[in-house]
N, C-alpha and C positions, 0 to 999 in steps of 0.2 A: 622525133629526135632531130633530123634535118631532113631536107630536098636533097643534098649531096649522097652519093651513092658512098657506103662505106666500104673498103676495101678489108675483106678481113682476112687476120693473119694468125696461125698456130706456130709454136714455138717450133723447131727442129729438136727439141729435148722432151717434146710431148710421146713419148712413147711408151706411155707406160699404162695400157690395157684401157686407154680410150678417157679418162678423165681429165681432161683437157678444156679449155678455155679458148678463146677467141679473142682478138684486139683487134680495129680500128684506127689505126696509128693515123691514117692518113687525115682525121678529121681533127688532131689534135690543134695544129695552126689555125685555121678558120673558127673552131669551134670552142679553144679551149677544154675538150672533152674527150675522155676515151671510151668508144662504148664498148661493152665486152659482153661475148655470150657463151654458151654454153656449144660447145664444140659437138654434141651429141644432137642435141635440139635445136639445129640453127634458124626454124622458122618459132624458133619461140621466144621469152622474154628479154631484153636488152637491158641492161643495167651502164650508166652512164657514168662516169666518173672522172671529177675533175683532174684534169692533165696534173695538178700537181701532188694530187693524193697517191693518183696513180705513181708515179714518180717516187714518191715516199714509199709507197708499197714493192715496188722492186728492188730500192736500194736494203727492206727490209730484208727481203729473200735470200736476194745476194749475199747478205752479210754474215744470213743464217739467225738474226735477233727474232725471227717471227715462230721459229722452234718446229717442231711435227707433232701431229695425229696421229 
């Protein structure tokens, strides 16, 4: 993914019985990239994703257009 060390971050509204995510913010400038993991399995896979997809997928959430499971 890179040499830079990611700094990773969970939401403060993750509390809800552990299924949770991970972000990366900080590699977003340098890299263009958000990487995100799995907040249960942190030594496990990284999924990459470009800062503006990212970006489009929050404004989803936010808005409530992306619906529930």
């Amino acid at each position: 993914m890179t040499t830079e060390t990611p700094h990773w971050h969970k939401s403060s509204y993750s509390d809800n019985g552990g299924n949770c995510v991970e972000v990366a913010a900080n590699l977003i400038g340098m890299h263009g990239t958000v990487p995100v993991r799995d907040s249960k399995n942190p030594g496990g896979p990284v999924l990459t994703v470009p800062a503006e997809a990212f970006a489009s997928f929050v404004i989803g959430v936010k808005s409530g257009h992306l619906g529930t499971v």
